[in-house]
N, C-alpha and C positions, 0 to 999 in steps of 0.2 A: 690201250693196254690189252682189250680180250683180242684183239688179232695177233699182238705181238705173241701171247699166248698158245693163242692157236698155232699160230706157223711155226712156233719152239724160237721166235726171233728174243723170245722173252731171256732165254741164257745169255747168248753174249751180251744183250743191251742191260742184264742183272749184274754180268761179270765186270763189263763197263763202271756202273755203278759201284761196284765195292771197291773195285780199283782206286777210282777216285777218288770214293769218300777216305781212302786211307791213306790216299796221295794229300788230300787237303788236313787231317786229323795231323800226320806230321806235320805240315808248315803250322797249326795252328800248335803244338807244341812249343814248338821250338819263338813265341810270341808270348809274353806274360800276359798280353789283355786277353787273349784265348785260349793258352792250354790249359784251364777247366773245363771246356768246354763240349758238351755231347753233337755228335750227328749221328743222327738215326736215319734209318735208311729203311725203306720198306722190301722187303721181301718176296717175291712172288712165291705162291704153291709149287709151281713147277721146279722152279730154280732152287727151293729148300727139300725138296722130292730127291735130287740129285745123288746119286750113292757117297761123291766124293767133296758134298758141300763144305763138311768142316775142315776138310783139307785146303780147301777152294777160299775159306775166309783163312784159315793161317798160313796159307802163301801170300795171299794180300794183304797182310797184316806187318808178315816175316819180312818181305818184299821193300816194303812203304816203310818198314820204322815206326808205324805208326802205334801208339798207345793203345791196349787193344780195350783199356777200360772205359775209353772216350767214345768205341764204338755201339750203338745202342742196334740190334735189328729187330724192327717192327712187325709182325706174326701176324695176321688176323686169328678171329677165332676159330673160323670154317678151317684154317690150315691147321692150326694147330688136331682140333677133332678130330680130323680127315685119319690118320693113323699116329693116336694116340701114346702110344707107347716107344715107336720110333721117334717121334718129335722130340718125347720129354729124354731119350739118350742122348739124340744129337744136341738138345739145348745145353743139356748139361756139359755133353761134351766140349764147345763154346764157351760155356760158363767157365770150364777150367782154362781155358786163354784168359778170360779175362772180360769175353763179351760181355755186354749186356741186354736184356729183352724188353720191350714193351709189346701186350697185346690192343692192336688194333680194334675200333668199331666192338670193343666190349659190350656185349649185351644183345646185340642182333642175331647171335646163334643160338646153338642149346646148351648154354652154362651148364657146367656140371660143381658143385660146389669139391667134389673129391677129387675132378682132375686139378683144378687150380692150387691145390694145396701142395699138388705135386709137381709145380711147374715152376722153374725158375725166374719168375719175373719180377722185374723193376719198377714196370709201371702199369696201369689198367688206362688206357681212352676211351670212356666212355664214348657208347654213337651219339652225334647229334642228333638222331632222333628224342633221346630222353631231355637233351643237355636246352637245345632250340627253346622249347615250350616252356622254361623256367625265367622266373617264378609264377607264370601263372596256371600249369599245371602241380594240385599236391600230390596226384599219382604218379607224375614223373619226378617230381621233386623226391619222394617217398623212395622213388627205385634211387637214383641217382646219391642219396646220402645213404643208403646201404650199401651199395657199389665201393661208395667212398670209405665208410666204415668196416666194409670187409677186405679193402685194397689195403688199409692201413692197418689190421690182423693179421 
């Protein structure tokens, strides 16, 4: 992944990716055992950097048929920080499709308790780094049920 990165191979093999996942979110509608059903899909930096990304998931979306509240995209925390204020427009902007967000690897960056309250998400992953060492860390046990306790505030 950091080569695909680097060489910018990371957009079209991103674009691939949305493509499909919304190529699969319809067939999994149009299924009663599946259309509940979330795919989440991780996001790269680069590929959500893009000036025309939220155009780029509602052509994919438009395109496919596909449910767009079935789709979930994954953020780490370093992207989201990275420029703050543009992230939490274009989430939102997404969020009025219908998307939905999980932040990735929660905890490994520099939390800020005031951007999260301003961030439209669904879910928190905490890193395995806290998650691993449980129950026989209470320091990690300690972060991990605050994590939890302020995901669910």
């Amino acid at each position: 992944m950091p080569l695909a990165e680097e060489t910018g191979l990371i957009l079209p093999i991103g674009q691939w990716v949305l493509q499909t996942a919304c190529a699969v979110l319809r067939e999994w509608a149009a299924d009663t055992r599946t259309r509940e059903l979330f795919l989440s899909i991780n996001v790269s930096a680069r590929q959500f950097r893009q000036p025309d990304f939220v155009d780029q998931v509602r052509a994919a979306l438009d395109s496919s048929g596909a449910p767009p509240a079935r789709l979930k995209l994954e953020l780490t925390e370093s992207l989201v920080l990275d420029d703050i204020e543009r992230t939490i427009q274009k989430m939102h902007a997404l969020r009025q499709i219908g998307v939905r967000f999980s932040m990735d690897d929660f905890g490994t960056g520099y939390s800020s308790l005031s951007y999260l309250t301003r961030l439209p998400l669904d879910q928190l992953k905490i890193d395995q780094s806290f998650v691993r060492k449980l129950p026989d860390s209470a320091t990690d046990a300690a972060v991990v049920q605050t994590i939890i306790t302020l995901a669910r505030a």
